[in-house]
C-alpha positions as CSV (number, residue, x, y, z in Angstrom):
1,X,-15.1,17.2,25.2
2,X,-11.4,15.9,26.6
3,X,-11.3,15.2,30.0
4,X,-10.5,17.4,33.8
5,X,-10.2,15.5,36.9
6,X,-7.8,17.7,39.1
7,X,-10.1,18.0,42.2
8,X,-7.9,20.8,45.3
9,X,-7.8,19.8,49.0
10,X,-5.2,22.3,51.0
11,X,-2.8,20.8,53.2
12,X,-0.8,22.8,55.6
13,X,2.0,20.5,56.2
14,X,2.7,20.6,52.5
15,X,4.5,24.2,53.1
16,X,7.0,21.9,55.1
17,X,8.5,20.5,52.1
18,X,9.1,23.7,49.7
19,X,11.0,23.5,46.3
20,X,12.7,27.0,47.4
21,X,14.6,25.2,50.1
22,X,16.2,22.4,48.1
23,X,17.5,24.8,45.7
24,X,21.1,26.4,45.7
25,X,21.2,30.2,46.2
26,X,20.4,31.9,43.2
27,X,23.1,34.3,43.7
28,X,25.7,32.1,43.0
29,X,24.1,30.4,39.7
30,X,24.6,31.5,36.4
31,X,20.8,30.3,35.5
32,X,20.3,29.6,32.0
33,X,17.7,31.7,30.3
34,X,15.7,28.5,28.8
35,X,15.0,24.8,29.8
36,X,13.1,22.3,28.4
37,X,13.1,19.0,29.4
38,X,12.4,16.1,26.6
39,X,10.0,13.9,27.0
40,X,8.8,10.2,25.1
41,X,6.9,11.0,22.0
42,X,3.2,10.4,21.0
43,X,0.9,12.4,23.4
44,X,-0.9,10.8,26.4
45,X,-4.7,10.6,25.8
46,X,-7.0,10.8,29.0
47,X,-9.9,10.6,26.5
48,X,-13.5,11.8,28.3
49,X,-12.1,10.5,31.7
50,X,-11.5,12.6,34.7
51,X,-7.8,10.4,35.2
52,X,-5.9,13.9,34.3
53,X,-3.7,14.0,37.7
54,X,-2.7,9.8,36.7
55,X,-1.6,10.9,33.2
56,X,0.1,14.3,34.5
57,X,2.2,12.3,36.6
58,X,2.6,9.3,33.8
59,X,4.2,12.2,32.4
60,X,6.5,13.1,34.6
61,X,8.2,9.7,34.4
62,X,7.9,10.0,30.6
63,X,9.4,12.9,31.1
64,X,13.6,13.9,31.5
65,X,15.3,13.5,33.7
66,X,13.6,10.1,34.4
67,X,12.4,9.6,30.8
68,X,11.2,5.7,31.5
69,X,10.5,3.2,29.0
70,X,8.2,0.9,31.2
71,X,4.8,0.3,30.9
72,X,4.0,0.2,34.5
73,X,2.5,2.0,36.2
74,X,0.3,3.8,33.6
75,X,-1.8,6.7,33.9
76,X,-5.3,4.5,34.8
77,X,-3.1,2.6,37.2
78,X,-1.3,5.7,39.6
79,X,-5.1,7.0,39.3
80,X,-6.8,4.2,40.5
81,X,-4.2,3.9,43.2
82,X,-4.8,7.7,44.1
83,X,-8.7,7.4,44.5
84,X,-7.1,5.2,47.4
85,X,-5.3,8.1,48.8
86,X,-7.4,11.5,49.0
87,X,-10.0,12.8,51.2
88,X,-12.8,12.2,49.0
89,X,-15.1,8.8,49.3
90,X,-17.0,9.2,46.3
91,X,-14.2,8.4,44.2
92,X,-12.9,4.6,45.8
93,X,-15.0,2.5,43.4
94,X,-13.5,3.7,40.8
95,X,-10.2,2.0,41.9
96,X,-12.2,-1.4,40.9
97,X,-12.6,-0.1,37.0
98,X,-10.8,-0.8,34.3
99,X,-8.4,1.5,31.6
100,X,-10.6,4.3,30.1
101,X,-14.0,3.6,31.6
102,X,-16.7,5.9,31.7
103,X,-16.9,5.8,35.4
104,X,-13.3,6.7,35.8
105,X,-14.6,10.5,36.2
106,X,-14.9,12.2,39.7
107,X,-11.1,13.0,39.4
108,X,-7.9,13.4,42.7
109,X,-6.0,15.7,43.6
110,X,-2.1,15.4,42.5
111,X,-1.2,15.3,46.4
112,X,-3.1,12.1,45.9
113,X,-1.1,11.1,42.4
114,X,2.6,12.7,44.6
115,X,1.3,9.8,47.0
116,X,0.2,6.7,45.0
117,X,3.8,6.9,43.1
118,X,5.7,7.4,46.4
119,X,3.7,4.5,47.5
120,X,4.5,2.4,43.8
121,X,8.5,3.3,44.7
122,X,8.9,5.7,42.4
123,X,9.1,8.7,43.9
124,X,10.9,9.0,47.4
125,X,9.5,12.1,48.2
126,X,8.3,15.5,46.8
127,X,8.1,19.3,47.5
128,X,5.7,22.2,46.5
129,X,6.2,25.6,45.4
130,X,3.0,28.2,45.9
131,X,4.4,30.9,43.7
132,X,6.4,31.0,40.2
133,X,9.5,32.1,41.4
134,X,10.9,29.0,42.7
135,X,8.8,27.0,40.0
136,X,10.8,28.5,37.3
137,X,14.2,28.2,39.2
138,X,13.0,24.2,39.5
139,X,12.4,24.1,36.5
140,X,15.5,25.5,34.8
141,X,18.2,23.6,37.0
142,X,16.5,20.8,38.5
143,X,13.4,19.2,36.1
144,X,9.9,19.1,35.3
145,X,6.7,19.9,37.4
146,X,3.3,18.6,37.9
147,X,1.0,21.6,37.5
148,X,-3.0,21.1,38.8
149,X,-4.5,24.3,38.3
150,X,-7.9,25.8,37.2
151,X,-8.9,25.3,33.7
152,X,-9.9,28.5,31.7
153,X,-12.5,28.4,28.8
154,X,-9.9,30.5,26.4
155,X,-7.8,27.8,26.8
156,X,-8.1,26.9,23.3
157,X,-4.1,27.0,21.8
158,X,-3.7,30.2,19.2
159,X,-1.1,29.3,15.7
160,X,2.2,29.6,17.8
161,X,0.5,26.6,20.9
162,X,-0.6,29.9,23.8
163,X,-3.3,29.6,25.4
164,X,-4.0,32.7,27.8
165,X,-6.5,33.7,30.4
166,X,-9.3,36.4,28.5
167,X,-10.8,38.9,29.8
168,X,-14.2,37.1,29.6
169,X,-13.4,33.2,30.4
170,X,-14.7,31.5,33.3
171,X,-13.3,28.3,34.9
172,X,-14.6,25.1,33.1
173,X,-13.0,22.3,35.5
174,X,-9.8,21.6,37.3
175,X,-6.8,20.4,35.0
176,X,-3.5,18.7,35.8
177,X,-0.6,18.5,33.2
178,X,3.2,18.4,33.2
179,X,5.2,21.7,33.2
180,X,8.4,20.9,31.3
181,X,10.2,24.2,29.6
182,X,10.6,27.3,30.7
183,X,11.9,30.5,28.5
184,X,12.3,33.1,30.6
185,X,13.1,35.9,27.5
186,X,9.4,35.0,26.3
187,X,8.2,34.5,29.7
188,X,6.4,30.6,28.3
189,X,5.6,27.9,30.3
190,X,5.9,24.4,27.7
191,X,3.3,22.0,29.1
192,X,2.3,18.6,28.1
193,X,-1.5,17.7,28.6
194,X,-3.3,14.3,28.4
195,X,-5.7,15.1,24.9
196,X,-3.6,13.5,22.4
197,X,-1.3,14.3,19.5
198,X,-3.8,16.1,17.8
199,X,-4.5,18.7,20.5
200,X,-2.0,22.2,20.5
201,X,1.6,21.8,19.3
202,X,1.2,17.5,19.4
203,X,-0.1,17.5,22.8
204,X,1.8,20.5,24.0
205,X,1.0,24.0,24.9
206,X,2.6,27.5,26.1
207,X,1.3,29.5,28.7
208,X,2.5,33.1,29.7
209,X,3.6,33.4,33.5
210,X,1.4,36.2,34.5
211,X,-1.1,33.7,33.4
212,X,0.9,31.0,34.9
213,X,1.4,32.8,38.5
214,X,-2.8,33.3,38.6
215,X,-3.5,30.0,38.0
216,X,-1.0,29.0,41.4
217,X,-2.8,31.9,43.2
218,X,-6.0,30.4,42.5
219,X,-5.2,27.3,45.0
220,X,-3.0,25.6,42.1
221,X,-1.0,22.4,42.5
222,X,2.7,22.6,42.1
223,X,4.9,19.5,42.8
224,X,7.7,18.0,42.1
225,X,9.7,14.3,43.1
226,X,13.1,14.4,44.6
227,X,15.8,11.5,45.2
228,X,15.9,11.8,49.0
229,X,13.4,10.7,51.9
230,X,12.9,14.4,53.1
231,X,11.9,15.2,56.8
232,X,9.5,18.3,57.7
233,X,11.7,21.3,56.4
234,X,14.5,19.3,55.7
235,X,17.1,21.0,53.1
236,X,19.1,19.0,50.3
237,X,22.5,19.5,49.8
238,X,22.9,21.4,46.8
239,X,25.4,19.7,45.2
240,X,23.1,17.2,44.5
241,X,20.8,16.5,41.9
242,X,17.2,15.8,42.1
243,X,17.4,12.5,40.3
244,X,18.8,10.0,39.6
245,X,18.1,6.5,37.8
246,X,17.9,4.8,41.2
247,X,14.1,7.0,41.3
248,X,12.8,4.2,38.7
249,X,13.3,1.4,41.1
250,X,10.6,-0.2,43.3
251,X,11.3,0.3,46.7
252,X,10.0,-1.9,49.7
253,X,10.0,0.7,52.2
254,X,7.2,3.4,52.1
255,X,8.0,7.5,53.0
256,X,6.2,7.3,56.3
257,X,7.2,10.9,56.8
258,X,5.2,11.8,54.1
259,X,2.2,8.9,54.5
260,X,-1.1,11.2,54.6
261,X,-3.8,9.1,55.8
262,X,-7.1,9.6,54.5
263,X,-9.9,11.6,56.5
């Protein structure tokens, strides 16, 4: 069976960096009806590992608008470095072992994953959203998000790549992948997950947003990266971007607005 990994932790002073306040008002967008960001082919594969948060977040740079080339960090790296970062002990020795090891399987949060690539320079800093609304907004003018969510046992993709929540499945494990498209017609959700090519649509799958909006209910993960070093409920400028290729380059400096030490 593929691997989970996305273990939850709530943070309060998350709600103090919100994706609804770095985005223009809506009002006075035209806001396309679809989006989908491209991203590097040939699937990421966590294999049995629980290192889904490092690979959700190797997507993100795989991803547009970033869409990096580089080797470093990969997935096993920005996990081992996470381990580092979240509240949980049990996981630290598994910062000591290497790519695709068996023992690489008590999983982080992707707080933890936000925080080990802020740390790696590339990410400055990044915001949350805690319903759909301002996910899909994100997603249509501003780029892709790292989802960690519950994992439903009907999550098996149907012909056209949906997977939905059934009346009779129960949560097998926590997940995180990369949200990256949006069609707001069909009301989809395009993710990218970490099981290979040969898993949904070549590693991708749909999910409806009533579905979608559950999932963040249940205590999901959504985050994003920005180009700025935000303060608590600081608000970007819209007439800036949220990217831009200077986001690829190692920085000396860490965020220390948005260093969370460990418990």
């Amino acid at each position: 069976m593929p691997g989970f990994g996305r273990r939850f932790a709530a943070d309060p002073r998350d709600h103090n960096f919100l994706m609804r306040r770095m985005l223009p008002d809506a009002r006075a967008l035209t806001l396309p009806a679809r989006k989908t960001w491209g991203i590097n082919k040939t699937a990421l594969d966590q294999g049995e590992t629980g290192t889904c948060v490092g690979h959700g977040w190797r997507n993100f740079l795989r991803c547009a608008p970033l869409r990096t080339t580089a080797a470093k960090p990969s997935a096993f790296d920005i996990y081992r470095s996470a381990v580092l970062k979240d509240p949980w002990p049990d996981n630290d020795d598994e910062a000591n072992l290497p790519d695709g090891d068996p023992g690489l399987d008590t999983g982080t949060s992707v707080r933890a994953g936000a925080e080990a690539l802020t740390e790696l320079g590339h990410l400055k800093s990044y915001v949350w959203s805690f319903s759909l609304q301002p996910a899909v907004e994100w997603l249509l003018t501003q780029g892709p998000v790292v989802l960690g969510t519950n994992w439903y046992s009907s999550f098996h993709p149907d012909a056209d790549g949906i997977v939905r929540i059934s009346a009779t499945a129960s949560v097998v494990g926590g997940h995180c992948y990369l949200w990256r498209g949006v069609d707001t017609r069909r009301a989809l959700a395009l993710c990218s997950n970490s099981w290979g090519d040969g898993w949904g649509k070549s590693g991708d799958f749909y999910i409806p947003f009533r579905d979608l909006e559950r999932l963040i209910q249940e205590e999901g993960e959504v985050c994003s990266a920005v180009q700025q070093k935000l303060k608590a409920k600081a608000v970007m400028p819209p007439a800036r971007g949220a990217f831009d290729a200077k986001t690829e380059s190692p920085r000396g400096k860490r965020n220390k607005s948005l260093r969370r030490r460990r418990r």
